[in-house]
TIKOL-676290 format. One record per residue (C-alpha): residue number from 1; residue in one letter; chain; x, y, z. Coordinates in nm, 2 decimals, decimal comma. Layout:
N
NUM / a / A / X / Y / Z
...
***
This chain:
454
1 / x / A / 0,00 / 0,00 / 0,00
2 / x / A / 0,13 / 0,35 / -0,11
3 / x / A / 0,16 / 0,57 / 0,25
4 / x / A / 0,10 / 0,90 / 0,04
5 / x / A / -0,08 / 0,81 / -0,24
6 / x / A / -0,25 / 1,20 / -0,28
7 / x / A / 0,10 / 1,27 / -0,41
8 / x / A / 0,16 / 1,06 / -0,65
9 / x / A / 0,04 / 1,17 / -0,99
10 / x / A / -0,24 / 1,11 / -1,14
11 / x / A / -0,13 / 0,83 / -1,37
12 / x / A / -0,01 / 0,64 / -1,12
13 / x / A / -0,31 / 0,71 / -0,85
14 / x / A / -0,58 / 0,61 / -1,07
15 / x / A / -0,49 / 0,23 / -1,16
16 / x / A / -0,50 / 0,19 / -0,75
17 / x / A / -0,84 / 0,36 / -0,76
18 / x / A / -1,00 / 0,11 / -1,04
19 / x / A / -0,84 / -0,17 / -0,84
20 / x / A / -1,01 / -0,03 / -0,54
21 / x / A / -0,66 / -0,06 / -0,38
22 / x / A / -0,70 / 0,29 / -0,27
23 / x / A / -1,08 / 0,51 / -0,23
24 / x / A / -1,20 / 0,81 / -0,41
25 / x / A / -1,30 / 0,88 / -0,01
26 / x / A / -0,93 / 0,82 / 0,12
27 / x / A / -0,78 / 1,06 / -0,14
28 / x / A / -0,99 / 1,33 / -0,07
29 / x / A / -0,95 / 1,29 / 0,26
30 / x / A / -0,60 / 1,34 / 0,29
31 / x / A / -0,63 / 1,61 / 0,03
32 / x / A / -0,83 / 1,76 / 0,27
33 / x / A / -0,60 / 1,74 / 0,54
34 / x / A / -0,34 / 1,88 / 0,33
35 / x / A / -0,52 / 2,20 / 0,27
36 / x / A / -0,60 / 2,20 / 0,69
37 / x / A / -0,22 / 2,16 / 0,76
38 / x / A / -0,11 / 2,44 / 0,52
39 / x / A / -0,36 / 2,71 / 0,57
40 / x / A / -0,06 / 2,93 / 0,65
41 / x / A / -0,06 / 2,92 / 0,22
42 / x / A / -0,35 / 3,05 / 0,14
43 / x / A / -0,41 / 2,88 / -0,15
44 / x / A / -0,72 / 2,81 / -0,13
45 / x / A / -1,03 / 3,04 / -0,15
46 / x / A / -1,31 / 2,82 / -0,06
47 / x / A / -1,28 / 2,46 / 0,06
48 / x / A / -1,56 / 2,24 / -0,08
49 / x / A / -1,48 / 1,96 / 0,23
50 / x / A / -1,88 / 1,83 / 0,22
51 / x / A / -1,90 / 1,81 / -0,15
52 / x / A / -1,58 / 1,69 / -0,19
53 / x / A / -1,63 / 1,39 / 0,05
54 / x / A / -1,97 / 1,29 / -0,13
55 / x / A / -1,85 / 1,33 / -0,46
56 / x / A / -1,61 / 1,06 / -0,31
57 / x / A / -1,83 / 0,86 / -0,16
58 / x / A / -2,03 / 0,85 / -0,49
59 / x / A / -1,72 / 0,74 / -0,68
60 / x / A / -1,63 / 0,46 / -0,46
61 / x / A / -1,99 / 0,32 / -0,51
62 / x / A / -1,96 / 0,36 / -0,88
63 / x / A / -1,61 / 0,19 / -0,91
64 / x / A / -1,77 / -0,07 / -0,66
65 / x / A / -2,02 / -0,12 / -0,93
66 / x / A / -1,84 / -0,11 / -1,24
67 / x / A / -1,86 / 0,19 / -1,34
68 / x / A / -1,55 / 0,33 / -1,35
69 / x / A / -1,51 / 0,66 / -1,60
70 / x / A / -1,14 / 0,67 / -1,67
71 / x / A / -0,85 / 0,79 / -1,52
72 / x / A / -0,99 / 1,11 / -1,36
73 / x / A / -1,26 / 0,90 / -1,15
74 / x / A / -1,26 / 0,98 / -0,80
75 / x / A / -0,93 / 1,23 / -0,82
76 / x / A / -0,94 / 1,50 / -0,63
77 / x / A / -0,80 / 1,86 / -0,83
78 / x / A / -0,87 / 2,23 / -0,75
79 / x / A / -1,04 / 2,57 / -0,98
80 / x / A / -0,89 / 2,86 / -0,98
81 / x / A / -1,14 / 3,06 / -0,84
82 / x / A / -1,18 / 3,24 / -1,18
83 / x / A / -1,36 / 2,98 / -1,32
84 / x / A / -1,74 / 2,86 / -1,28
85 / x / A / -1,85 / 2,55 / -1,07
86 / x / A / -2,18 / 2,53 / -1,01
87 / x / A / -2,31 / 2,67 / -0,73
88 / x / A / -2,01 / 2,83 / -0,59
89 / x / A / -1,92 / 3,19 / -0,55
90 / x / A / -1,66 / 3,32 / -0,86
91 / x / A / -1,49 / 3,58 / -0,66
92 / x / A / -1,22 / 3,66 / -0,88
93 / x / A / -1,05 / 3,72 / -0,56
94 / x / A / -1,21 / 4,03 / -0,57
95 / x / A / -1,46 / 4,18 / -0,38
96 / x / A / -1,65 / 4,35 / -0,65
97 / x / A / -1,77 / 3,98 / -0,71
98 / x / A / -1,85 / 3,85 / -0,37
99 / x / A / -2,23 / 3,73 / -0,42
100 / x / A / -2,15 / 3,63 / -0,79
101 / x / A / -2,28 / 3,23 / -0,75
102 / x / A / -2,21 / 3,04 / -1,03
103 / x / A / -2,55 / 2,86 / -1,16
104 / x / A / -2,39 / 2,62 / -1,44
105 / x / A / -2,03 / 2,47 / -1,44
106 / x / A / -1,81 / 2,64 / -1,71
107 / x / A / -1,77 / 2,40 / -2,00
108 / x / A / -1,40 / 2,25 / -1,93
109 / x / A / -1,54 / 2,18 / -1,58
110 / x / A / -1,87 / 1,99 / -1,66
111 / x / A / -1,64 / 1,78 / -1,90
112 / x / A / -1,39 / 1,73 / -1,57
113 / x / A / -1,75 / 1,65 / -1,37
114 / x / A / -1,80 / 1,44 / -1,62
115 / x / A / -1,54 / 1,22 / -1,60
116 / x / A / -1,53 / 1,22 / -1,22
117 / x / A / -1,31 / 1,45 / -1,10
118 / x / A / -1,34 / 1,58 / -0,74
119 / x / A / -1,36 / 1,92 / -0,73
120 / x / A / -1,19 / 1,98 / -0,35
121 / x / A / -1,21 / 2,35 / -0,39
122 / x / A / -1,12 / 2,70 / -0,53
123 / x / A / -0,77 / 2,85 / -0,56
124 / x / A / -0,64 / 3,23 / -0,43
125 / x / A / -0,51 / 3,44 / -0,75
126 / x / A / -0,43 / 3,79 / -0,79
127 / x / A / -0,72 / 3,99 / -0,83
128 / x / A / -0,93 / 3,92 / -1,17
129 / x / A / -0,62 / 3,76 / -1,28
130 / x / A / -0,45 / 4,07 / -1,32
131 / x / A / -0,10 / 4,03 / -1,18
132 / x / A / 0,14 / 3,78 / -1,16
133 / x / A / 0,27 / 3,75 / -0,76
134 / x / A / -0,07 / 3,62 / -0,65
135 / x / A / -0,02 / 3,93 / -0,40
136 / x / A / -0,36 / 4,13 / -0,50
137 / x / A / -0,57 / 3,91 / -0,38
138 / x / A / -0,92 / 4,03 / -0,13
139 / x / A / -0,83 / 3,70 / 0,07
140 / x / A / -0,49 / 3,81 / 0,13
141 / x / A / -0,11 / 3,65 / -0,07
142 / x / A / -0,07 / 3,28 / -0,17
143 / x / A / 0,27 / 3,18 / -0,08
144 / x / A / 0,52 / 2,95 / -0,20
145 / x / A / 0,51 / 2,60 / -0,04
146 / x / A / 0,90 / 2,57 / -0,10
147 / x / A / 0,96 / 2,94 / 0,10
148 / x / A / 0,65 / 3,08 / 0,27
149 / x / A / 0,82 / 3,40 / 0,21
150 / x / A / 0,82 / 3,37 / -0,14
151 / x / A / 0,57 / 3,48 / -0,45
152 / x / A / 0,39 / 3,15 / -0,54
153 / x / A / 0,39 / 3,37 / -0,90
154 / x / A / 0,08 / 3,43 / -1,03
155 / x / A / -0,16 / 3,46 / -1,14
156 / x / A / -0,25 / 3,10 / -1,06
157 / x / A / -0,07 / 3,10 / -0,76
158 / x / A / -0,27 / 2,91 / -0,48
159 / x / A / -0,35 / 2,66 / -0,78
160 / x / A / 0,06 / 2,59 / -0,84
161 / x / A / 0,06 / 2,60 / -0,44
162 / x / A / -0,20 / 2,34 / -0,37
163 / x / A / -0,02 / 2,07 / -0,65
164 / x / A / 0,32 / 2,13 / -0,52
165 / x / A / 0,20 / 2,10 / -0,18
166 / x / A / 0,00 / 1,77 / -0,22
167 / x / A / -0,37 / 1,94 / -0,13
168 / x / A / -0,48 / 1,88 / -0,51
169 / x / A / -0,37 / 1,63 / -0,78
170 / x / A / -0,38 / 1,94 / -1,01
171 / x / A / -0,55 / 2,27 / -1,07
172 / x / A / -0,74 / 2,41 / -1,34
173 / x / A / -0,61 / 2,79 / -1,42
174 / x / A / -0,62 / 3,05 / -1,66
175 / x / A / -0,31 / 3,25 / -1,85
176 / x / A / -0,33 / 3,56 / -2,04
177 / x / A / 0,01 / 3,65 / -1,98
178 / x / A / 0,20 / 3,36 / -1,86
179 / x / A / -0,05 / 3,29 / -1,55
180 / x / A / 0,03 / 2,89 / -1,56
181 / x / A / 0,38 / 2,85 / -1,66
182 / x / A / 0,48 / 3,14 / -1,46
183 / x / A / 0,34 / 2,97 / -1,09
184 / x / A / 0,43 / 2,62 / -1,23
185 / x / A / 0,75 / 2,75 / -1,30
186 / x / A / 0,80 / 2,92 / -0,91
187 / x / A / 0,63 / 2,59 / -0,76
188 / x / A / 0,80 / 2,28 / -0,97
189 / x / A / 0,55 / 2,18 / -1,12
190 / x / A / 0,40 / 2,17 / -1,49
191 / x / A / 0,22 / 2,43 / -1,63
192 / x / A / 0,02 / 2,40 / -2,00
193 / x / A / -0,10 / 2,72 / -2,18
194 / x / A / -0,28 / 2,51 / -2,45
195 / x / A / -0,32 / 2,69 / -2,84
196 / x / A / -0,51 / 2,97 / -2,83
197 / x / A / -0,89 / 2,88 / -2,85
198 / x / A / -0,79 / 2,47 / -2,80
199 / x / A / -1,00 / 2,48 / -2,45
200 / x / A / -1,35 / 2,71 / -2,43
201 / x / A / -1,30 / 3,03 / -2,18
202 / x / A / -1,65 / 3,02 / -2,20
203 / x / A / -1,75 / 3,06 / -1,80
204 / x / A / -1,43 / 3,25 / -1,69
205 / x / A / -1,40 / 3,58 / -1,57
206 / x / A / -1,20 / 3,77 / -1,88
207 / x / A / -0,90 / 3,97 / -1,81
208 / x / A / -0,82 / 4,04 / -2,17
209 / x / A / -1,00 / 3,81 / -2,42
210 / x / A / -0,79 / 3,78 / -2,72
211 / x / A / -0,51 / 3,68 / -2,53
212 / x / A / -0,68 / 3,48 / -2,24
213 / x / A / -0,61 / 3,07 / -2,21
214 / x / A / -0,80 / 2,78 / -1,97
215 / x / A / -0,50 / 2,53 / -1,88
216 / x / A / -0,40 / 2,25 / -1,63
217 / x / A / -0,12 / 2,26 / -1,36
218 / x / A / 0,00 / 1,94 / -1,28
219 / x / A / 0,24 / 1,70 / -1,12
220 / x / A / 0,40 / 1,55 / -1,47
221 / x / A / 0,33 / 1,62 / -1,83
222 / x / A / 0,13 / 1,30 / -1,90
223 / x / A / -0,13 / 1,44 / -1,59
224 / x / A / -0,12 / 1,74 / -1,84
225 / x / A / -0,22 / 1,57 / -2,14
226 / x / A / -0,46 / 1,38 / -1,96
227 / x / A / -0,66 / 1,69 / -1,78
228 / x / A / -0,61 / 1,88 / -2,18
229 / x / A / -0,78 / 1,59 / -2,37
230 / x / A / -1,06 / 1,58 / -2,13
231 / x / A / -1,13 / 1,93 / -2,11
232 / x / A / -1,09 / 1,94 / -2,48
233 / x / A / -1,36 / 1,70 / -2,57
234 / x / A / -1,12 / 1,41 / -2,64
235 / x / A / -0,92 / 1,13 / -2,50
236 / x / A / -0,55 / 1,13 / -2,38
237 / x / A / -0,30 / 0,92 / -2,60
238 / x / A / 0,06 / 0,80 / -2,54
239 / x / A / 0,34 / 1,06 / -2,69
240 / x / A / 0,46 / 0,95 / -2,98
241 / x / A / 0,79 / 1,13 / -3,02
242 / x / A / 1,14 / 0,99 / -2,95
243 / x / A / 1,35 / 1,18 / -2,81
244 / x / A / 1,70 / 1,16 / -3,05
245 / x / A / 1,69 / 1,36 / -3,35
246 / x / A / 1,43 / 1,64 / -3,24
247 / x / A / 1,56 / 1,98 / -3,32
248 / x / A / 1,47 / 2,27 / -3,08
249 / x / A / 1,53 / 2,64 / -3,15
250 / x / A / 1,68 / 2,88 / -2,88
251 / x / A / 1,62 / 3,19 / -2,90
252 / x / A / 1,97 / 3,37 / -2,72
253 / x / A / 1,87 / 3,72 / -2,78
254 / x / A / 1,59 / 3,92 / -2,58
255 / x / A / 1,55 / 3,59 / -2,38
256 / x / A / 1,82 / 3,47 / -2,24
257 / x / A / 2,04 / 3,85 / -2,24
258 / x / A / 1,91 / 3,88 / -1,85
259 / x / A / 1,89 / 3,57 / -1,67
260 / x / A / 1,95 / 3,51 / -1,28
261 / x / A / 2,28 / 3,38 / -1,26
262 / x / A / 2,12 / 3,05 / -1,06
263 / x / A / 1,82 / 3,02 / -1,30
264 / x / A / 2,11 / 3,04 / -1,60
265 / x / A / 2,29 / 2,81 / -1,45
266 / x / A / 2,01 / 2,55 / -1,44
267 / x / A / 1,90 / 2,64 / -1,76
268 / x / A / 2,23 / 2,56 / -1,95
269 / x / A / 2,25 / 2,23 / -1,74
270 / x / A / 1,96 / 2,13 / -1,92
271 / x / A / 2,07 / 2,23 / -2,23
272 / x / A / 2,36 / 2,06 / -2,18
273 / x / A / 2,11 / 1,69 / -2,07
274 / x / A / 1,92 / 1,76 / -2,38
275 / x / A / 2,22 / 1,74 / -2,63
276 / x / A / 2,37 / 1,42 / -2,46
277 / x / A / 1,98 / 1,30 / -2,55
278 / x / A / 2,05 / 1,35 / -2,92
279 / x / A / 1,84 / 1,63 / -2,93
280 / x / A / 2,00 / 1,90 / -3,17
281 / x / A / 1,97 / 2,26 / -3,06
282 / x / A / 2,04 / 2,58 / -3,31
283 / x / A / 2,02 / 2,93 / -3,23
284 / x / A / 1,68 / 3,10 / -3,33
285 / x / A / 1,62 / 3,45 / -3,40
286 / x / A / 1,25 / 3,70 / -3,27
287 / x / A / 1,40 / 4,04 / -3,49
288 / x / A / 1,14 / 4,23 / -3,28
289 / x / A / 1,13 / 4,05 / -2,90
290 / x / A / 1,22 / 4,38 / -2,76
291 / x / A / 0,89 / 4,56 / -2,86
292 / x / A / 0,73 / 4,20 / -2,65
293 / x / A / 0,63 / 4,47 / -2,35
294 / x / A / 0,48 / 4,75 / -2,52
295 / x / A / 0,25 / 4,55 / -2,77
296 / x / A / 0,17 / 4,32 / -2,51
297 / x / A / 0,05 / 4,59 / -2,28
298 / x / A / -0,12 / 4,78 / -2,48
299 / x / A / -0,37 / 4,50 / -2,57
300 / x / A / -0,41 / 4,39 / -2,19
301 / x / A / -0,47 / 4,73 / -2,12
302 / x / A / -0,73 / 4,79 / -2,32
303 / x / A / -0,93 / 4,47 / -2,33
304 / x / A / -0,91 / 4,47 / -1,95
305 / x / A / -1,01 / 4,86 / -1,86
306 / x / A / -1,31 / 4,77 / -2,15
307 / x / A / -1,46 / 4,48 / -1,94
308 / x / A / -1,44 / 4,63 / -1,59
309 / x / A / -1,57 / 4,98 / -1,67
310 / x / A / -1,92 / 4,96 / -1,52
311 / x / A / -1,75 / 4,82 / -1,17
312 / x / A / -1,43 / 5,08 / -1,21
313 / x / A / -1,71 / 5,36 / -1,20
314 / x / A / -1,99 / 5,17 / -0,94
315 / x / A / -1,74 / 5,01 / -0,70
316 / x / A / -1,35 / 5,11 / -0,75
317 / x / A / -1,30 / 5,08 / -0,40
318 / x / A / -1,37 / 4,75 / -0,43
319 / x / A / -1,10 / 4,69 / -0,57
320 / x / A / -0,72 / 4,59 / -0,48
321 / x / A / -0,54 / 4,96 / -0,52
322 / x / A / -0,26 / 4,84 / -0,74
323 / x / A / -0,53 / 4,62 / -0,95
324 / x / A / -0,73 / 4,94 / -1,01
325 / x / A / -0,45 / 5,14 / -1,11
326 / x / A / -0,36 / 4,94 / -1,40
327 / x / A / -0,71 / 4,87 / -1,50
328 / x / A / -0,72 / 5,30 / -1,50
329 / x / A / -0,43 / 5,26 / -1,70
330 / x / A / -0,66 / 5,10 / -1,96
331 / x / A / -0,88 / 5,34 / -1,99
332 / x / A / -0,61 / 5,61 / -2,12
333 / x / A / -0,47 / 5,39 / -2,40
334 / x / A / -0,54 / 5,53 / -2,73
335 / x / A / -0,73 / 5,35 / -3,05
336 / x / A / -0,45 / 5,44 / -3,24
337 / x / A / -0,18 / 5,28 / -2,98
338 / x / A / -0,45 / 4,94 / -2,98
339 / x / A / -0,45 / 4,91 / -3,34
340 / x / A / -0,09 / 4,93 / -3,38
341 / x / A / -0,04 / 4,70 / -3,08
342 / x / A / -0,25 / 4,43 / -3,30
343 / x / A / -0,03 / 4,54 / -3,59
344 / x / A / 0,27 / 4,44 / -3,36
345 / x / A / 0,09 / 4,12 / -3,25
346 / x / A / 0,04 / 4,01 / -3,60
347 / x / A / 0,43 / 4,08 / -3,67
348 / x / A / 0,52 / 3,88 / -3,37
349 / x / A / 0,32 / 3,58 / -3,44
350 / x / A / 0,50 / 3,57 / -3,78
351 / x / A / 0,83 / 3,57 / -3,63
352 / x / A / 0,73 / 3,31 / -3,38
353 / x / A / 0,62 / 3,12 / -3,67
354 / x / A / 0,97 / 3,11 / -3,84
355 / x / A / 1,17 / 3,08 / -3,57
356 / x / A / 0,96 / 2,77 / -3,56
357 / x / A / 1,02 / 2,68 / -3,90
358 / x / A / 1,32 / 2,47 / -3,92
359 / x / A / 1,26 / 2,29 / -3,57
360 / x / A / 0,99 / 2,11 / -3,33
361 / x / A / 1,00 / 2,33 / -3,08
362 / x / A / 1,15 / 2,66 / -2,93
363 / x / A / 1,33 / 2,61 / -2,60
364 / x / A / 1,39 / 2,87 / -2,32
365 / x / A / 1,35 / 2,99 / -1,92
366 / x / A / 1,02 / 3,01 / -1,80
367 / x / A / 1,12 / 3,29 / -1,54
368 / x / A / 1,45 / 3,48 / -1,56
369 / x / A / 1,41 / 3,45 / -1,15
370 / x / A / 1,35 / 3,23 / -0,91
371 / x / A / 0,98 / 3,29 / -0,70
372 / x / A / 1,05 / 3,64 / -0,60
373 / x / A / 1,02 / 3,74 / -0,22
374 / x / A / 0,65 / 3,86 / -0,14
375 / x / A / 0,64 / 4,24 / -0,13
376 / x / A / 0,94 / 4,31 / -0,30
377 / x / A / 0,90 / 4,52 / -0,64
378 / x / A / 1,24 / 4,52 / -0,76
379 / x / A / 1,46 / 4,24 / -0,86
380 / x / A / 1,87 / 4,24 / -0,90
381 / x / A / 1,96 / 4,04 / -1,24
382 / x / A / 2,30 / 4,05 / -1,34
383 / x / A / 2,42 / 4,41 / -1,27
384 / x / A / 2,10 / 4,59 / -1,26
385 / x / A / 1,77 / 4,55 / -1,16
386 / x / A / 1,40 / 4,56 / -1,30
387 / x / A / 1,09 / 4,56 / -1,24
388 / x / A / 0,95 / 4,23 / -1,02
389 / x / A / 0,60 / 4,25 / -1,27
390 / x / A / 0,82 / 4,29 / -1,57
391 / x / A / 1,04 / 4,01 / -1,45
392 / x / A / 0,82 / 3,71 / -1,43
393 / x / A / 0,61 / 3,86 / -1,72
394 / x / A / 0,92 / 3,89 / -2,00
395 / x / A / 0,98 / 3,49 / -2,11
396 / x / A / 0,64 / 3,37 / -2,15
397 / x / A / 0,35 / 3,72 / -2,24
398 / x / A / 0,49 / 3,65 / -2,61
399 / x / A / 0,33 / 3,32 / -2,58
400 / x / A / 0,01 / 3,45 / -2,52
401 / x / A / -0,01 / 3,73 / -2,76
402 / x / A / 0,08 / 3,47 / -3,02
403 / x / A / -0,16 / 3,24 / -2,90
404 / x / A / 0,14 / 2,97 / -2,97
405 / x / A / 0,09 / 2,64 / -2,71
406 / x / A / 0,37 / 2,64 / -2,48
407 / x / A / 0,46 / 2,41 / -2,20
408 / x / A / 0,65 / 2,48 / -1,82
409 / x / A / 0,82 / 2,21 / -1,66
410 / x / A / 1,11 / 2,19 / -1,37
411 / x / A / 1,47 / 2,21 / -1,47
412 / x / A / 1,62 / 2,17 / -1,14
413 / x / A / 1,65 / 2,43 / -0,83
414 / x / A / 1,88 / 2,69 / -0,71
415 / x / A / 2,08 / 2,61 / -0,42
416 / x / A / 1,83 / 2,73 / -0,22
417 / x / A / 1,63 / 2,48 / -0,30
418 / x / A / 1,35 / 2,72 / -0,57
419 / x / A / 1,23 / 2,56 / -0,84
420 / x / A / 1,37 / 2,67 / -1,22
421 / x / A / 1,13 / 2,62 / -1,49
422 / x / A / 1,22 / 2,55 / -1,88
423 / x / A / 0,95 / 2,61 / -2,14
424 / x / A / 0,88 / 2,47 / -2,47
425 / x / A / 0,70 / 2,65 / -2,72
426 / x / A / 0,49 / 2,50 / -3,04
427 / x / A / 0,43 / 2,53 / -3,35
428 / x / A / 0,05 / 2,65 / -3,41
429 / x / A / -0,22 / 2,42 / -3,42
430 / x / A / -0,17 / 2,12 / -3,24
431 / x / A / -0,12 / 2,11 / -2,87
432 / x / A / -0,11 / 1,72 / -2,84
433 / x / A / 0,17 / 1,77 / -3,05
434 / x / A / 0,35 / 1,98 / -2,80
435 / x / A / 0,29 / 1,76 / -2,54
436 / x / A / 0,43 / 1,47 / -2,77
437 / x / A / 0,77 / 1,66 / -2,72
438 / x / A / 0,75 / 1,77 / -2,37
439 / x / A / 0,67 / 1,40 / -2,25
440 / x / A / 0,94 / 1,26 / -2,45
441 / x / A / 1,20 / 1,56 / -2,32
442 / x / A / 1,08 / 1,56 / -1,99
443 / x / A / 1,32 / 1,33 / -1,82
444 / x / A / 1,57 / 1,48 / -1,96
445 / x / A / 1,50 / 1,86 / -1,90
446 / x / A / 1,44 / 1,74 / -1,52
447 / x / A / 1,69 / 1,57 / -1,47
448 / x / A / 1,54 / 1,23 / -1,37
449 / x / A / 1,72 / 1,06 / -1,66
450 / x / A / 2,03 / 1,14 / -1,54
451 / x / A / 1,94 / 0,99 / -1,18
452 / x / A / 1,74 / 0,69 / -1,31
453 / x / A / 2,09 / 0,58 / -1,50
454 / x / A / 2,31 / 0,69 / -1,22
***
């Protein structure tokens, strides 16, 4: 008998859960003391203990009677509290949306309900999604389960925290400027912004629509390719990708000028495990990465100060200060400075595209940092230092603007002991695709194949 089967991942939990080796009720349960013992997190917004234990119940009695599901049956994962489950509170972590009770599940959740997940509960963000330390949040910070101290990242953040801490099998959570990878990345975990439009948004609070994404956080890359194909309708299939003789593109400049010297470290460690996999790596060129910042903003800006105007002139008190600020922000950016933001978009995207067009994927960081302290707003990098928003935002906001799938899984940890996070990047169109490569990379980037052969 596994002593801590709530952390395995889902994969391996759910063959003991057909075999009724373990119980739907037993999972939960220990989910549910999880989330009791590490309250000093945060990460969670509303625990769903009652529901939770009767969804189990009903599980068991199912699988009892032969009726198992799939893989999913009787796991217990978390919702960013962004997201619609039925008759729950959305808060946004916002108090302009206390009251807001959701009366129908979004659509990824009903197919998650469907298959019989558990929902145990909903995860602490930044406020309406709109930063990326989890900080801005009514309920008060998420914090990093490997430093309490520490930024969880964000906007997901008390989703990444409740994986990595073993209170959920996985989350479900939203990204519209790197709002998975970037907490998955500062927790250890993996983190999947699917293709743009791959998974319906339909049932989420917006932050800016063009660019927003629904994804999974999870313990392993097959958990995330499981959780995608549900959500998305389908049905998970095994990667199909060997690992010698892929070809990944790097692109050195913009990304990888202004690294932490720790994150860099790790970084070209995994570089260096990837080519002793066969895998050949060639420098890859974004002529225009440096305008990443100002075209990305512009359209955030905008989209975001359109969708909260009626509660930015009823309630703005309501509101987190610095999330109001930059939701006023909005409101002064010009039609002009939009249009020619989704001119810059559309230049972007074709770059993306042919830096993509002689390999199978674009390598790089997933944070130039490790998870930032909480409260700080500056960060030294190399000999200077920027911005902590900017920071975390400047590897993976192209991604989104691009609406390219893209993939964050741990490449190791600094030496004290924070998670670094590589990310791959796809080619348009095919997300099972992407996670073809990331399965078939992923011991190598972290690290277990070196350990496994040691």
């Amino acid at each position: 008998m596994v002593e801590t089967p709530h952390r395995l991942p889902i994969l391996e939990a759910a063959p003991l859960v057909e075999r009724r080796e373990v119980t739907a009720e037993a999972l939960v349960r220990a989910c549910l003391g999880e989330i009791s013992a590490s309250l000093a997190l945060n990460a969670f917004i509303t625990v769903l203990a009652d529901s939770a234990m009767a969804q189990a119940r009903a599980a068991d009695r199912e699988i009892a009677d032969g009726r198992y599901r799939g893989p999913l049956h009787g796991i217990p994962i978390s919702i960013k509290d962004l997201i619609d489950l039925e008759g729950v509170t959305t808060t946004a972590a916002s108090r302009v949306r206390i009251g807001h009770r959701a009366t129908h599940d979004a659509p990824v959740i009903a197919r998650l309900r469907a298959a019989g997940a558990i929902f145990v509960g909903k995860t602490n963000l930044h406020e309406f999604a709109f930063g990326v330390t989890n900080e801005d949040s009514a309920f008060g910070p998420a914090r990093n389960p490997h430093d309490p101290s520490r930024s969880p990242g964000g906007s997901s953040g008390g989703s990444a925290a409740a994986v990595a801490a073993g209170m959920s099998f996985a989350s479900i959570g939203t990204d519209t400027g790197g709002s998975i990878r970037i907490p998955a990345s500062a927790c250890g975990i993996v983190g999947l912004k699917p293709q743009i439009g791959a998974l319906s948004c339909t049932g989420v609070v917006p932050l800016s629509p063009s660019m927003d994404h629904v994804g999974p956080l999870a313990r392993t890359v097959a958990d995330a390719r499981l959780l995608f194909a549900v959500m998305a309708g389908g049905t998970a299939r095994p990667p199909r990708e060997p690992v010698d003789g892929l070809r990944l593109g790097l692109p050195r400049r913009y990304f990888l000028e202004r690294l932490d010297t720790d994150v860099r470290r790790a970084f070209e460690a995994t570089v260096e495990r990837l080519v002793r996999a066969g895998v050949t790596i060639g420098d890859v060129d974004i002529p225009h990465a440096h305008d990443i910042a100002p075209v990305y903003l512009h359209i955030s800006l905008a989209e975001a100060a359109r969708y909260h105007a009626r509660a930015l002139d009823e309630s703005p008190d309501d509101y987190t200060k610095p999330v109001r600020l930059r939701l006023e922000l909005g409101r002064y950016v010009l039609a002009e400075d939009y249009l020619r933001a989704l001119d810059g978009r559309r230049a972007l995207r074709s770059e993306v595209d042919a830096a993509l067009a002689g390999c199978d994927a674009l390598v790089l960081p997933t944070l130039p940092i490790p998870a930032p302290p909480l409260g700080a707003t500056t960060v030294q990098i190399e000999s200077g230092t920027e911005p902590v928003r900017a920071a975390l935002l400047r590897l993976t906001q192209l991604f989104n603007m691009t609406g390219h799938p893209a993939l964050s899984m741990p490449c190791g940890t600094t030496p004290a002991g924070l998670p670094c996070g590589c990310q791959i990047v796809g080619p348009h169109g095919d997300t099972i695709r992407l996670l073809d490569l990331a399965e078939a990379l992923e011991p190598h980037v972290t690290g277990r194949s070196d350990s496994a052969g040691a």
